[in-house]
C-alpha positions in Angstrom: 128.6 19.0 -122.1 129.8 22.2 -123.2 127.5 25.2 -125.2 129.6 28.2 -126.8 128.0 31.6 -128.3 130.3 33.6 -130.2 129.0 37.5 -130.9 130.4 38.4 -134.3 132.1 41.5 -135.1 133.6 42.7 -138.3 135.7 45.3 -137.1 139.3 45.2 -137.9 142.6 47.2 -136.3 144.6 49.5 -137.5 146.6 46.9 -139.4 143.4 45.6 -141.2 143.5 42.6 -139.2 140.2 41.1 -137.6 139.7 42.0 -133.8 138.7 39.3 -131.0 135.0 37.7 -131.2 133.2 37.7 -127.8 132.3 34.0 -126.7 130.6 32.4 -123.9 131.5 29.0 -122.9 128.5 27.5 -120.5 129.7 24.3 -118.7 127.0 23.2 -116.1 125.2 26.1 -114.5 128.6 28.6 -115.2 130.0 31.0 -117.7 133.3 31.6 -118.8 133.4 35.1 -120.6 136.4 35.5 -122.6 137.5 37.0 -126.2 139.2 34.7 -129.5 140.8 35.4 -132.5 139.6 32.7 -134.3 137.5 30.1 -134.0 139.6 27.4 -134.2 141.5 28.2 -131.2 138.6 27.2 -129.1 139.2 24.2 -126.9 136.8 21.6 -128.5 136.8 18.8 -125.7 133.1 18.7 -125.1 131.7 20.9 -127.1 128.2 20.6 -128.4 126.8 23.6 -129.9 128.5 26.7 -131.5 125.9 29.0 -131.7 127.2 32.1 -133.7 125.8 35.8 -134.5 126.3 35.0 -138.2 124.2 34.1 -141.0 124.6 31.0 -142.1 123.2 30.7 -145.6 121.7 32.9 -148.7 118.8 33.7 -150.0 117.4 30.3 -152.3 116.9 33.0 -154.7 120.4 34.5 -155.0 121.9 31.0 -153.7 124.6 29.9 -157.0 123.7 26.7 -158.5 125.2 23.4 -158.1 127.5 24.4 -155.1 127.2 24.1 -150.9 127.1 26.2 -148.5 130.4 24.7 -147.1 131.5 25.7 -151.4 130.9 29.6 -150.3 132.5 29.1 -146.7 135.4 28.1 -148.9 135.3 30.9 -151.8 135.4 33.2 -149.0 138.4 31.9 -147.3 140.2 32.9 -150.5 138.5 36.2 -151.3 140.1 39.5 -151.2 139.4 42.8 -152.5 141.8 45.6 -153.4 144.4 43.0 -151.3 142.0 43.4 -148.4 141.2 40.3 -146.7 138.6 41.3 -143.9 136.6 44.7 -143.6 133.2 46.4 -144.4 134.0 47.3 -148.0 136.1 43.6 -148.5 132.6 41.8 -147.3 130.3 43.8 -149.3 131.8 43.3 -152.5 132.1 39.4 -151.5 128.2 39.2 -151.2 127.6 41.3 -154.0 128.9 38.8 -156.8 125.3 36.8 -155.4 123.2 39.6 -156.4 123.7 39.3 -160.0 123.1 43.1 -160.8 120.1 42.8 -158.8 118.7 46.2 -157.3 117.2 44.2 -154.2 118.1 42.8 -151.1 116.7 39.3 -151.0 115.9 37.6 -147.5 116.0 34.6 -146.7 112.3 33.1 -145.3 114.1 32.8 -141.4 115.3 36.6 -142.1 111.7 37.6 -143.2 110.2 35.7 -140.2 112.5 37.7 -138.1 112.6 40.9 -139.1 116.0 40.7 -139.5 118.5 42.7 -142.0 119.8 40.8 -145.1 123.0 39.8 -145.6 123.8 42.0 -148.7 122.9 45.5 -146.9 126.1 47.8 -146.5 123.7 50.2 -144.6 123.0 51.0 -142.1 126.7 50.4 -140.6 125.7 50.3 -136.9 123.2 47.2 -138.7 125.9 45.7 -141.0 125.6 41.5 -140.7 127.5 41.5 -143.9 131.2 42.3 -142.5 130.4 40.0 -139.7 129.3 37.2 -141.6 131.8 37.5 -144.0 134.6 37.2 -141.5 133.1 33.9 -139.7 132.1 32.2 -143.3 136.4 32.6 -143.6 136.9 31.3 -140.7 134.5 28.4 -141.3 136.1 28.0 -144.6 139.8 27.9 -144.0 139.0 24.5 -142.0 135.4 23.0 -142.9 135.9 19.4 -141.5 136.2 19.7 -137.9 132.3 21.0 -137.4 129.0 19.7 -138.6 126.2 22.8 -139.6 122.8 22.6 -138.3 120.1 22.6 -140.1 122.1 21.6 -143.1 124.0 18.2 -142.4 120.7 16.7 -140.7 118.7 16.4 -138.3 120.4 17.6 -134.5 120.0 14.4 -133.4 121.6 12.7 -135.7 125.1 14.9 -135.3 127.3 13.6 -132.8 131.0 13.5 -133.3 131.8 16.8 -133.5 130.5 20.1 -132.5 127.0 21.5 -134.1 127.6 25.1 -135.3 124.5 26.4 -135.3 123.0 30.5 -136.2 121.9 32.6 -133.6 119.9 35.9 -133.7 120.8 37.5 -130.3 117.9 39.8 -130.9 115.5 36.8 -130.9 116.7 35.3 -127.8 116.5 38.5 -126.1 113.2 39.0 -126.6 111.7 35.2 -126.3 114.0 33.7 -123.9 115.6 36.5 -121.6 112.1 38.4 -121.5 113.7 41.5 -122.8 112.6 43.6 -125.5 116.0 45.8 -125.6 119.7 44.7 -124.5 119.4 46.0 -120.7 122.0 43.9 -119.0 120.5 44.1 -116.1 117.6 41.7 -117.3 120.5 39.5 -118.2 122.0 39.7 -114.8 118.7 38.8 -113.3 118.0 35.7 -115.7 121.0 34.5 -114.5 120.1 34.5 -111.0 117.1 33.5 -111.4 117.9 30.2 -113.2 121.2 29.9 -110.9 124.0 30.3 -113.4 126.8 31.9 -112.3 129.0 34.1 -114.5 131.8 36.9 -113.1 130.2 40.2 -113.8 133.3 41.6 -113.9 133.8 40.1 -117.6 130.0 40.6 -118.3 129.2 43.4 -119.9 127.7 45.1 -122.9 129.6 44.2 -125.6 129.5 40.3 -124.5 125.7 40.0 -123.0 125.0 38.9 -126.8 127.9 35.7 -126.8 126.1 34.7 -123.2 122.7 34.5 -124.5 123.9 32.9 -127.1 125.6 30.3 -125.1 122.7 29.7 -122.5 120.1 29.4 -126.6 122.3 26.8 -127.8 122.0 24.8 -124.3 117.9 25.3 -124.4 117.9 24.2 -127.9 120.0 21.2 -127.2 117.3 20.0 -124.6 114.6 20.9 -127.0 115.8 20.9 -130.9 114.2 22.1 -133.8 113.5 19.6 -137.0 114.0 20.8 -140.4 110.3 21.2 -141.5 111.7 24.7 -143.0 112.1 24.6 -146.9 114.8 25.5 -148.7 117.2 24.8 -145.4 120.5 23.4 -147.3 121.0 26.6 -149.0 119.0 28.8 -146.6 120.1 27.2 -142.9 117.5 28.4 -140.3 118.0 31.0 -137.4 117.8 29.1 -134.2 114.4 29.4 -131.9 112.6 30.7 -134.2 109.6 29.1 -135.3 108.0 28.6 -138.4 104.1 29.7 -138.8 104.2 27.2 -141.6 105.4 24.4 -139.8 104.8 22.4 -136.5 107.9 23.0 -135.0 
């Protein structure tokens, strides 16, 4: 059984074209670091949990009537702005047809728990989830069959014939699983030891520390998954590991 975390980015080249996503593949106790265009050109065999650096869902609030989420994933397959298909400015504008001329940010209840940004900031930059988000829900989007979403299909359990894409908060698992209150790699390195999974440092570093923690969450989560006791989940999804004071999970 395969786990995969896949580190966002938004960032495009100099052609406007989307650079490579970080991913993690964990088979066993090892980890393959390596970088993809897109996420279809993963190899699939065995793969049980995606868990991605996006968020996956709006605001109930701000969430457009009578559609899915797997209805946005699709609208933004086919958005562009000023002939821009990917980007900062592309992604913001995308999210902003949700706001309704609202002055606000809206948060989702995960986001609150979290303390995380929402989705519809374009600042801070270094901060932006937006162009990140907006670049995976294409992705997701352009194909929308091949995957099941967790928390809104059903229950985990219940998903089992093809892989569980599921939202990670690398933050969060930092913190509450690595014991790490900042990004020091070196408390990575030593989490790995300590629990014997192997990885070649060469191809750890930095800037893909967040797709291995994401990798080694979605594994922990398989052997111990959440249940949707969260409100609001089929428009709002949930951010995975994190726990809701309302509920008993």
């Amino acid at each position: 059984m395969i786990f995969i975390g896949i580190d966002q980015t938004g960032a495009v080249d100099t052609k406007g074209r989307p650079k490579k996503l970080h991913a993690a593949r964990l088979n066993g106790n090892h980890i393959e670091v390596f970088k993809v265009s897109k996420l279809t050109d993963l190899d699939l065999k065995d793969v049980k949990i995606i868990a991605i650096d996006s968020v996956l869902g709006l605001p109930v609030s701000a969430f457009p009537k009578s559609k899915s989420i797997r209805d946005l994933f699709q609208e933004a397959a086919k958005y562009q702005f000023k002939k821009k298909e990917f980007g900062m400015e592309t992604a913001y504008q995308y999210f902003q047809r949700y706001l309704d001329k609202r002055s606000d940010f809206p948060k989702r209840q995960c986001e609150e728990l979290a303390q995380a940004n929402s989705v519809f900031q374009k600042h801070p930059f270094q901060k932006n989830i937006g162009c990140g988000t907006f670049r995976i829900w294409k992705e997701l989007g352009a194909d929308p069959n091949w995957f099941y979403l967790w928390p809104h299909d059903d229950d985990y359990k219940n998903l089992k014939t093809k892989p569980v894409i599921i939202e990670g908060y690398p933050s969060l698992i930092w913190k509450k699983l690595i014991q790490s209150p900042t990004r020091k790699l070196e408390n990575l390195i030593n989490y790995l030891k300590v629990n014997k999974i192997t990885v070649s440092e060469k191809n750890l570093d930095p800037d893909s520390a967040d797709a291995v923690v994401l990798a080694i969450a979605a594994k922990q989560f398989h052997l111990k998954p959440q249940t949707r006791d969260f409100k609001n989940y089929e428009q709002e999804g949930w951010i995975m590991g994190l726990i809701d004071s309302d509920s008993s999970t």
